[in-house]
DRENPA-3360 file (N, C-alpha, C; in nm, 2 decimals, always signed):
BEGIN
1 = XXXXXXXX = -5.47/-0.72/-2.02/-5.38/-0.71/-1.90/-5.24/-0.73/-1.93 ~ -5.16/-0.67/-1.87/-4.97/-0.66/-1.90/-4.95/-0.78/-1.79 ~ -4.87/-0.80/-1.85/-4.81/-0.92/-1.78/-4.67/-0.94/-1.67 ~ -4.67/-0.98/-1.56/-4.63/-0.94/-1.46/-4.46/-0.86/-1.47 ~ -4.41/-0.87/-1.61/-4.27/-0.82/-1.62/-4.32/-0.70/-1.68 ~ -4.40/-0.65/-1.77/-4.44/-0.56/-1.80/-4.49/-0.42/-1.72 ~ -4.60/-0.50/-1.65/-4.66/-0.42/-1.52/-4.56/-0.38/-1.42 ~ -4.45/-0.42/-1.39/-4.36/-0.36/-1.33/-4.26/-0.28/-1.38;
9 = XXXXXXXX = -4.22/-0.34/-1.51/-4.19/-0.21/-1.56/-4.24/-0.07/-1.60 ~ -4.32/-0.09/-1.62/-4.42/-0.01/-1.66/-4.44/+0.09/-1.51 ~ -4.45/+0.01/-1.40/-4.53/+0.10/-1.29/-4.35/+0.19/-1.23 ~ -4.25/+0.12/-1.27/-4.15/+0.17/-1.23/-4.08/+0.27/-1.28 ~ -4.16/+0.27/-1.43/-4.14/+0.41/-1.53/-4.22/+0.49/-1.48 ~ -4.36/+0.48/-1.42/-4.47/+0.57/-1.36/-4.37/+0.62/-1.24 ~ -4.35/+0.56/-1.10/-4.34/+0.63/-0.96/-4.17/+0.69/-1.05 ~ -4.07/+0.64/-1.11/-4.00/+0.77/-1.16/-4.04/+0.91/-1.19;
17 = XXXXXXXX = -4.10/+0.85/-1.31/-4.14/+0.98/-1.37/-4.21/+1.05/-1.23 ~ -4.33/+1.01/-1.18/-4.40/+1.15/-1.11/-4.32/+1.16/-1.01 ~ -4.20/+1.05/-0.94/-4.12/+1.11/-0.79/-4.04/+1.22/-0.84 ~ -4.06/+1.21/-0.99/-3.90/+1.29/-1.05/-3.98/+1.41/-1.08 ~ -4.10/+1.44/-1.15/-4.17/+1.53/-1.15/-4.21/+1.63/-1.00 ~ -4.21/+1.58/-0.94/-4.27/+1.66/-0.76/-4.13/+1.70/-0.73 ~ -4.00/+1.65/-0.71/-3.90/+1.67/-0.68/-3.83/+1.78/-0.78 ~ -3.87/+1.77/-0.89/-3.81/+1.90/-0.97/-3.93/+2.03/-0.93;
25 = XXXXXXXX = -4.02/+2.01/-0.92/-4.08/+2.12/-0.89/-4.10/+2.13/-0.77 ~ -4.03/+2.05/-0.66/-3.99/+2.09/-0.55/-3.87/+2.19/-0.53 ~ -3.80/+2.16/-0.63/-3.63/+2.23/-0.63/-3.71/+2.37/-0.71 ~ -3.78/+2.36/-0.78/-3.78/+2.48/-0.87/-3.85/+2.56/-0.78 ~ -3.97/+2.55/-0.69/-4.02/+2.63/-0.60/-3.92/+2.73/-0.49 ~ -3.86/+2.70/-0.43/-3.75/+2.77/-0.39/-3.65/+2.89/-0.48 ~ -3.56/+2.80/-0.57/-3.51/+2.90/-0.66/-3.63/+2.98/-0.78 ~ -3.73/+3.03/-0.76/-3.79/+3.06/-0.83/-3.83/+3.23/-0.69;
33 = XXXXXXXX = -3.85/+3.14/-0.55/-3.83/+3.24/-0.46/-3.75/+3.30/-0.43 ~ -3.64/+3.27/-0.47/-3.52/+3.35/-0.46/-3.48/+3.41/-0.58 ~ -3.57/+3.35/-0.68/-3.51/+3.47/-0.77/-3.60/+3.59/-0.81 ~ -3.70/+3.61/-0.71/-3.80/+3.70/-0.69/-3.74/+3.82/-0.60 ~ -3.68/+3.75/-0.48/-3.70/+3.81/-0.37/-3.54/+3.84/-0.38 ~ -3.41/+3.79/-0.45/-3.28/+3.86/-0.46/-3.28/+4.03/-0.50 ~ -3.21/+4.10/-0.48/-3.16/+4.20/-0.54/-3.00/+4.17/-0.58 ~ -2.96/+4.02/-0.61/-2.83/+4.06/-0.67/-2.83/+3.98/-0.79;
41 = XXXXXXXX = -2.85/+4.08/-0.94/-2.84/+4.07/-1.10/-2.81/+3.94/-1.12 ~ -2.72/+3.91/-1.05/-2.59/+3.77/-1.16/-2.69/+3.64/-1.09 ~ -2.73/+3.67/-0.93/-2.79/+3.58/-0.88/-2.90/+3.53/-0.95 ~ -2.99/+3.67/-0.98/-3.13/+3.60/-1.08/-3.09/+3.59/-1.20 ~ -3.00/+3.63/-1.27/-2.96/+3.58/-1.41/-2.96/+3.44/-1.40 ~ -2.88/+3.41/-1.32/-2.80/+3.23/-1.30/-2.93/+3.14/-1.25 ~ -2.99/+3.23/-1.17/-3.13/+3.14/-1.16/-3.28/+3.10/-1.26 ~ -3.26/+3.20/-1.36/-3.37/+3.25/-1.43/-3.34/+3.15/-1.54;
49 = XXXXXXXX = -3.20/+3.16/-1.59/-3.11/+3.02/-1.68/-3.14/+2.90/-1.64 ~ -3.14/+2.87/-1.52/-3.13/+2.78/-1.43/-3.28/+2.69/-1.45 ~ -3.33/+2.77/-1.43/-3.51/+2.72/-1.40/-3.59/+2.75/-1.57 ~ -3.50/+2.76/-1.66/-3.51/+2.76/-1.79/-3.46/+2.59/-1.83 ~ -3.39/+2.60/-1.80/-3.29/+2.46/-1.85/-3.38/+2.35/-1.74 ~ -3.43/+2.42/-1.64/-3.47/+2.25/-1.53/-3.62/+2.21/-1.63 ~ -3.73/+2.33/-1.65/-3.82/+2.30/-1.75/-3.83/+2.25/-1.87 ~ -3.69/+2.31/-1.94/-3.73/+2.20/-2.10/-3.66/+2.08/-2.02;
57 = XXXXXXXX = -3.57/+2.03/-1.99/-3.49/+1.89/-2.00/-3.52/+1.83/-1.84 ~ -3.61/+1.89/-1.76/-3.65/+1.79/-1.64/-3.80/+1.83/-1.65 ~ -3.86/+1.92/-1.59/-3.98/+1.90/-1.59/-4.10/+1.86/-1.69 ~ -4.07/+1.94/-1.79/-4.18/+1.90/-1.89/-4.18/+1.71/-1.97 ~ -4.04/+1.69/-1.99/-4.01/+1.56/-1.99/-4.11/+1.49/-1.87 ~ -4.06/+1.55/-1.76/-4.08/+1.45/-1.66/-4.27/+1.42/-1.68 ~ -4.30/+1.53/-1.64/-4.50/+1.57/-1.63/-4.53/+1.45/-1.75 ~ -4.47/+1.50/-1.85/-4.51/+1.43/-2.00/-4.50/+1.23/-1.98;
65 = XXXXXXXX = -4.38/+1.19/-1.92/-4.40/+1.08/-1.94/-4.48/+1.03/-1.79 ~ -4.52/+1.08/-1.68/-4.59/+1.07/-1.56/-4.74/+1.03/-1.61 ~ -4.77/+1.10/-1.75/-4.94/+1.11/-1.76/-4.95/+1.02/-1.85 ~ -4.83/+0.97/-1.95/-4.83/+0.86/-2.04/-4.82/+0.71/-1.95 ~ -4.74/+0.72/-1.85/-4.69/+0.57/-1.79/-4.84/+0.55/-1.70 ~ -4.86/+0.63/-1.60/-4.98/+0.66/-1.58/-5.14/+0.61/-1.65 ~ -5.16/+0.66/-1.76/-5.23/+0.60/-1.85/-5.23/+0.48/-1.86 ~ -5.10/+0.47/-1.93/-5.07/+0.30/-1.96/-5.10/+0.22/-1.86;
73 = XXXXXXXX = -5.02/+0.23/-1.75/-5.03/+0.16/-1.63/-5.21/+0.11/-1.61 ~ -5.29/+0.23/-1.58/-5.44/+0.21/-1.57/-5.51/+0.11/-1.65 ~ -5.44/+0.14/-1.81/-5.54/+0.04/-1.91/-5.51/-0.11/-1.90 ~ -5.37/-0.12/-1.86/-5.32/-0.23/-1.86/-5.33/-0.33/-1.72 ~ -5.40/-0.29/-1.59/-5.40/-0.34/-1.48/-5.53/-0.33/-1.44 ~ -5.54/-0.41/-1.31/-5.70/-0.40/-1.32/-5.82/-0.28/-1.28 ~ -5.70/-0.18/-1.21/-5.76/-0.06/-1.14/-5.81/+0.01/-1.32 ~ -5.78/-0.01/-1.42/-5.88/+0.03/-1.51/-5.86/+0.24/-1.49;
81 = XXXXXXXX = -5.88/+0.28/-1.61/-5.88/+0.42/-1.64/-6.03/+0.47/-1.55 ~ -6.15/+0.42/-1.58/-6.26/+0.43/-1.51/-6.29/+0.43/-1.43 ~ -6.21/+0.33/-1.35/-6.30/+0.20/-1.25/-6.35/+0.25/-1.11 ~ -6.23/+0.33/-1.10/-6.24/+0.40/-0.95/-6.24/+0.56/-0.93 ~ -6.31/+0.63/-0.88/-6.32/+0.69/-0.84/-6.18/+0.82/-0.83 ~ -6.06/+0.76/-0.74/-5.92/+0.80/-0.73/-5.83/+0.79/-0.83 ~ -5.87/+0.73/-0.95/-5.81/+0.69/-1.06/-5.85/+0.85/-1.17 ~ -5.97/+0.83/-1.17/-6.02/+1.00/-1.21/-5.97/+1.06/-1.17;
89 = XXXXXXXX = -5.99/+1.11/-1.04/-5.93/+1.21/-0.98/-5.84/+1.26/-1.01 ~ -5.69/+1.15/-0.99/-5.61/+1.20/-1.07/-5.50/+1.20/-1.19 ~ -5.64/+1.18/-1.28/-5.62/+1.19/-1.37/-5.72/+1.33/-1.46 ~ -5.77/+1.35/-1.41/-5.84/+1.50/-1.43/-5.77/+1.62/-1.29 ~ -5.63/+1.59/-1.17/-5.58/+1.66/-1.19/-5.41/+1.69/-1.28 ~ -5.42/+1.57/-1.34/-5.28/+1.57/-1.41/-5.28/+1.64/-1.51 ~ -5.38/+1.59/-1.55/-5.40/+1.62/-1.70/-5.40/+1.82/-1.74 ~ -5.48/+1.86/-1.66/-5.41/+2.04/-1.63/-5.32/+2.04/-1.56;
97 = XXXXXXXX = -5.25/+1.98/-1.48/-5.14/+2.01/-1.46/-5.04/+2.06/-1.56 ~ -4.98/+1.89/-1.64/-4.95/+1.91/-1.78/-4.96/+2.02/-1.84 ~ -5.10/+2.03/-1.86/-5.14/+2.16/-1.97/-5.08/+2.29/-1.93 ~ -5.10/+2.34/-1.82/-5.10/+2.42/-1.78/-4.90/+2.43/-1.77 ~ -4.86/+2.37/-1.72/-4.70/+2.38/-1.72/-4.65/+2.38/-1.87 ~ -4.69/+2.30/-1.97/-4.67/+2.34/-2.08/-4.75/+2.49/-2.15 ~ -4.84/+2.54/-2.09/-4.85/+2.67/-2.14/-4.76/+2.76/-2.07 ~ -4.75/+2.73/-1.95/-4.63/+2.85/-1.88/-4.47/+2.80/-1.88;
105 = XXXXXXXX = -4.45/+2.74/-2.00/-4.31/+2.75/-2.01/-4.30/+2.83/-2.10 ~ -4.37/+2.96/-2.17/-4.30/+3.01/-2.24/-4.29/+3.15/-2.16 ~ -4.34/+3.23/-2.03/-4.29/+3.27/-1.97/-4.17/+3.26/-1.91 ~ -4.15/+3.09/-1.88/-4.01/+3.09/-1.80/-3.89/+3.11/-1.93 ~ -3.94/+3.05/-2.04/-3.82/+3.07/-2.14/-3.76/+3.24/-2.18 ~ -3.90/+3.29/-2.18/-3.86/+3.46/-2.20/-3.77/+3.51/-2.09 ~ -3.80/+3.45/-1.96/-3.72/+3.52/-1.88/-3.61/+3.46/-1.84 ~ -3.54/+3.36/-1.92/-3.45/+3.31/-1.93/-3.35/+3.35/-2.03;
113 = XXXXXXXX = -3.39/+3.41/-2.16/-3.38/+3.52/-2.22/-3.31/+3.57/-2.19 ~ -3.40/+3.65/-2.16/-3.42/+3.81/-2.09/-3.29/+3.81/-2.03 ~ -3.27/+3.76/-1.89/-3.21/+3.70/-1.83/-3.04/+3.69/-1.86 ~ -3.01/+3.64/-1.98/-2.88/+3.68/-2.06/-2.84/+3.79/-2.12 ~ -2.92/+3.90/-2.11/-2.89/+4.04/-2.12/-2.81/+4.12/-2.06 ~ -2.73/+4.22/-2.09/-2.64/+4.26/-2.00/-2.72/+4.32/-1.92 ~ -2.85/+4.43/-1.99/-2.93/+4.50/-1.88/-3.02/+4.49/-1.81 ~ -3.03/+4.33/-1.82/-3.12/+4.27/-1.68/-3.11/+4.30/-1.51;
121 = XXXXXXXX = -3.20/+4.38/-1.45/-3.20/+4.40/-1.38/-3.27/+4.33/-1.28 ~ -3.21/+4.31/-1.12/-3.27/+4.23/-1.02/-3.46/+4.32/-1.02 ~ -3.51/+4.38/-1.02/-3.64/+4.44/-1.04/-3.72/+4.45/-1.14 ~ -3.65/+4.38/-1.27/-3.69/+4.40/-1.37/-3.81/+4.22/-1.40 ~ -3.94/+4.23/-1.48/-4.02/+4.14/-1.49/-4.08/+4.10/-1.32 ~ -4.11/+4.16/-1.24/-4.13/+4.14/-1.13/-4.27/+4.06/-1.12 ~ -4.34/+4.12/-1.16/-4.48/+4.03/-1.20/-4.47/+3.87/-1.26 ~ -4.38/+3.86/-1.39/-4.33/+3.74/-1.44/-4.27/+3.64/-1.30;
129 = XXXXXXXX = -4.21/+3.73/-1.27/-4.17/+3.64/-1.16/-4.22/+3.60/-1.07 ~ -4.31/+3.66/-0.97/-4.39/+3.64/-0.90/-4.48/+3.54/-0.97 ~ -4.51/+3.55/-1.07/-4.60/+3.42/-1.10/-4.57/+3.29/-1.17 ~ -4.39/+3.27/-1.15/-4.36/+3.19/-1.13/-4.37/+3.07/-0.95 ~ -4.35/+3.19/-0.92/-4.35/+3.12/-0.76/-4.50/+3.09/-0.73 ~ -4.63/+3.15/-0.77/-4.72/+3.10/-0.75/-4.79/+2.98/-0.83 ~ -4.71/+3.00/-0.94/-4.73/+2.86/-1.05/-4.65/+2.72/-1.00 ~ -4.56/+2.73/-0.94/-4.49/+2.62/-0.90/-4.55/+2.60/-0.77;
137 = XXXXXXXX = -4.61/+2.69/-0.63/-4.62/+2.63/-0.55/-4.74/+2.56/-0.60 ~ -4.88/+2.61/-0.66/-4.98/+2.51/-0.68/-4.95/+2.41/-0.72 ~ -4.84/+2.40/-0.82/-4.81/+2.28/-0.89/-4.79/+2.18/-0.79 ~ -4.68/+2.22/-0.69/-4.66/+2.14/-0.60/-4.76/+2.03/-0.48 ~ -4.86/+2.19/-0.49/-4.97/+2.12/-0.40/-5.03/+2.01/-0.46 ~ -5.08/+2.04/-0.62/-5.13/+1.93/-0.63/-5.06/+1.78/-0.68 ~ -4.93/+1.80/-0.67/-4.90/+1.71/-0.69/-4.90/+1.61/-0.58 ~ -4.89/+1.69/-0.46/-4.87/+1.63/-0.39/-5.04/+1.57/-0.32;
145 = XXXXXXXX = -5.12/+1.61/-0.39/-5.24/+1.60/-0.35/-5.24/+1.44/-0.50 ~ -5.22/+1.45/-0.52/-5.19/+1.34/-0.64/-5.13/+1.17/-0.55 ~ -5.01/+1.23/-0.53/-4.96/+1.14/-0.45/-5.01/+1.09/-0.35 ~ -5.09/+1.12/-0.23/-5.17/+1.04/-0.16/-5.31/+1.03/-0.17 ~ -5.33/+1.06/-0.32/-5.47/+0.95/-0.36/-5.40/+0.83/-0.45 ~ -5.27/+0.84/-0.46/-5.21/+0.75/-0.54/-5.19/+0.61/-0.39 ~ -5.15/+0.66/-0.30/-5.10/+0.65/-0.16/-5.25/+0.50/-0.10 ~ -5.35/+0.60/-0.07/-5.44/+0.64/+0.03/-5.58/+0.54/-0.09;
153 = XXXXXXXX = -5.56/+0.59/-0.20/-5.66/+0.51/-0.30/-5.82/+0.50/-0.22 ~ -5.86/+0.64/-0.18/-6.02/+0.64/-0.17/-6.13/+0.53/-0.22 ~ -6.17/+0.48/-0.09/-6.25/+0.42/-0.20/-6.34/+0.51/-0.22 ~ -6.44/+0.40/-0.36/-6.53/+0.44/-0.42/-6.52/+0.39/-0.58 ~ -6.60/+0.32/-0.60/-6.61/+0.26/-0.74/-6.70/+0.30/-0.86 ~ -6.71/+0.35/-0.95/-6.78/+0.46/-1.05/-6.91/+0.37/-1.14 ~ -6.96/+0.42/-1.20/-7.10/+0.35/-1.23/-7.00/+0.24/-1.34 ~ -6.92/+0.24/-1.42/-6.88/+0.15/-1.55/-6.77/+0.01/-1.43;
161 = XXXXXXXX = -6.71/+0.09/-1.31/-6.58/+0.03/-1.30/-6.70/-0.10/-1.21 ~ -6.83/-0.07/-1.12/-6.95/-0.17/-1.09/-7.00/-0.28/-1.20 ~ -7.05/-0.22/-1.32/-7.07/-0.29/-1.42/-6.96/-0.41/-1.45 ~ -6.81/-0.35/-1.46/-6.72/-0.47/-1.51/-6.70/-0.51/-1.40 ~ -6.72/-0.49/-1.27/-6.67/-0.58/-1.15/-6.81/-0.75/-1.16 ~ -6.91/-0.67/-1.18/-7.06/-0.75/-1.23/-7.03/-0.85/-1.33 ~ -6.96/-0.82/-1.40/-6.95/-0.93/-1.58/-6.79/-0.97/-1.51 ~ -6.71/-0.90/-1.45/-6.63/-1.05/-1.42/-6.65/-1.17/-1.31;
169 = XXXXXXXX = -6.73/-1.12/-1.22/-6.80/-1.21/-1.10/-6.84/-1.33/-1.17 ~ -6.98/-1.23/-1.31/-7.06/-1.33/-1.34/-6.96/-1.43/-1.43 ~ -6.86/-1.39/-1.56/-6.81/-1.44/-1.56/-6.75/-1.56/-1.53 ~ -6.72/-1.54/-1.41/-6.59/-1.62/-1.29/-6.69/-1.73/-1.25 ~ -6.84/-1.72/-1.23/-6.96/-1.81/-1.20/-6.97/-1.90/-1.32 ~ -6.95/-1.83/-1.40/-7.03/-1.92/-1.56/-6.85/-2.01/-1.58 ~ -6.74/-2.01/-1.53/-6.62/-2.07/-1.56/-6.66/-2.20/-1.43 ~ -6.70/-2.15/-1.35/-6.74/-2.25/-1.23/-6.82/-2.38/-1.27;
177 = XXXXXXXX = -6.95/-2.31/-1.32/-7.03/-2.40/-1.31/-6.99/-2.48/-1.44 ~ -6.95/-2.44/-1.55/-6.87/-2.49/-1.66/-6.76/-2.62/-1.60 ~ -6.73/-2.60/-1.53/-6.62/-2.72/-1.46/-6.67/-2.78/-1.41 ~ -6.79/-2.76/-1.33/-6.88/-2.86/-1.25/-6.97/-2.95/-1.30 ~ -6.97/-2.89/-1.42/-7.06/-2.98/-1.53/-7.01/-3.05/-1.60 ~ -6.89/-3.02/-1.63/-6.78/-3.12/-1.68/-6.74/-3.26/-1.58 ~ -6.73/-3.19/-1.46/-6.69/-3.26/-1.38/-6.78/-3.38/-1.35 ~ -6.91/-3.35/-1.38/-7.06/-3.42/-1.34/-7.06/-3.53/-1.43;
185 = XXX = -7.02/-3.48/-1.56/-7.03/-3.55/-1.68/-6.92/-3.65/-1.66 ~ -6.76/-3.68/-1.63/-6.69/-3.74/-1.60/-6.77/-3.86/-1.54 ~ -6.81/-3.82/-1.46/-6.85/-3.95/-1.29/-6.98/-4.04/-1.38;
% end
């Protein structure tokens, strides 16, 4: 277990990273719509740059250290990587999250590209683009579907996280009666 200056650091590297993570792909959901739905060139150039630059040096940073502090945070406190039920959850949905945003940055970088060409047109990669905006709204959802099981913490306790709740009870019994036997022995 981390120890109470740790654990707080630690959990305050976590709600950064992922407030910082939902918030950039809160911002990038919108300019991602507009740079679909513009017809003016310079507009989606500046945006296409734009949401190039928010991916390498905000988002992928951000996702990356969300699923590390995250981790850590779990192994090191008592809610445990296993233990619960909402701990899984989301952590089998971060974990493609991540993936998945790190495979589709190399569409956003091509059309960031692209993008700095003089003959970039507002119509041109329409598809690419469009599935930018559908890539970020899911992203969004589930993050935000993330955030209030982080919130809300379902219960439900998993067959291993029962077992170690079992061996620390019994534990906490066998420290008991250990004292009381000491104590017996005293008198």
């Amino acid at each position: 277990m981390m120890g109470p200056g740790v654990r707080k650091g630690v959990l305050a590297a976590h709600l950064v990273a992922s407030v910082g993570w939902l918030g950039a792909v809160g911002a990038f959901l919108p300019l991602a719509i507009v740079g679909l739905t513009s017809r003016d060139p310079q507009l989606v150039r500046g945006l296409y740059l734009s949401l190039e630059l928010i991916t390498r040096f905000v988002l992928v940073p951000l996702s990356i250290a969300s699923l590390v502090t995250g981790i850590i945070q779990s192994l090191g406190t008592s809610w445990g990587l296993f233990r619960y039920w909402w701990v899984i959850a989301k952590l089998v949905l971060v974990i493609p999250a991540t993936a998945l945003l790190l495979l589709h940055t190399q569409p956003i970088y091509h059309l960031g590209s692209v993008a700095v060409t003089a003959g970039f047109a507002a119509n041109d990669l329409v598809e690419s683009r469009g599935q930018l905006v559908f890539d970020a709204a899911a992203a969004l959802l589930v993050l935000l579907v993330v955030t209030l099981l982080s919130v809300y913490k379902p219960r439900g306790v998993t067959g291993y996280g029962k077992r170690k709740l079992l061996e620390s009870r019994l534990d906490a019994t066998a420290v008991v009666d250990q004292h009381r036997r000491a104590q017996r022995g005293r008198s």
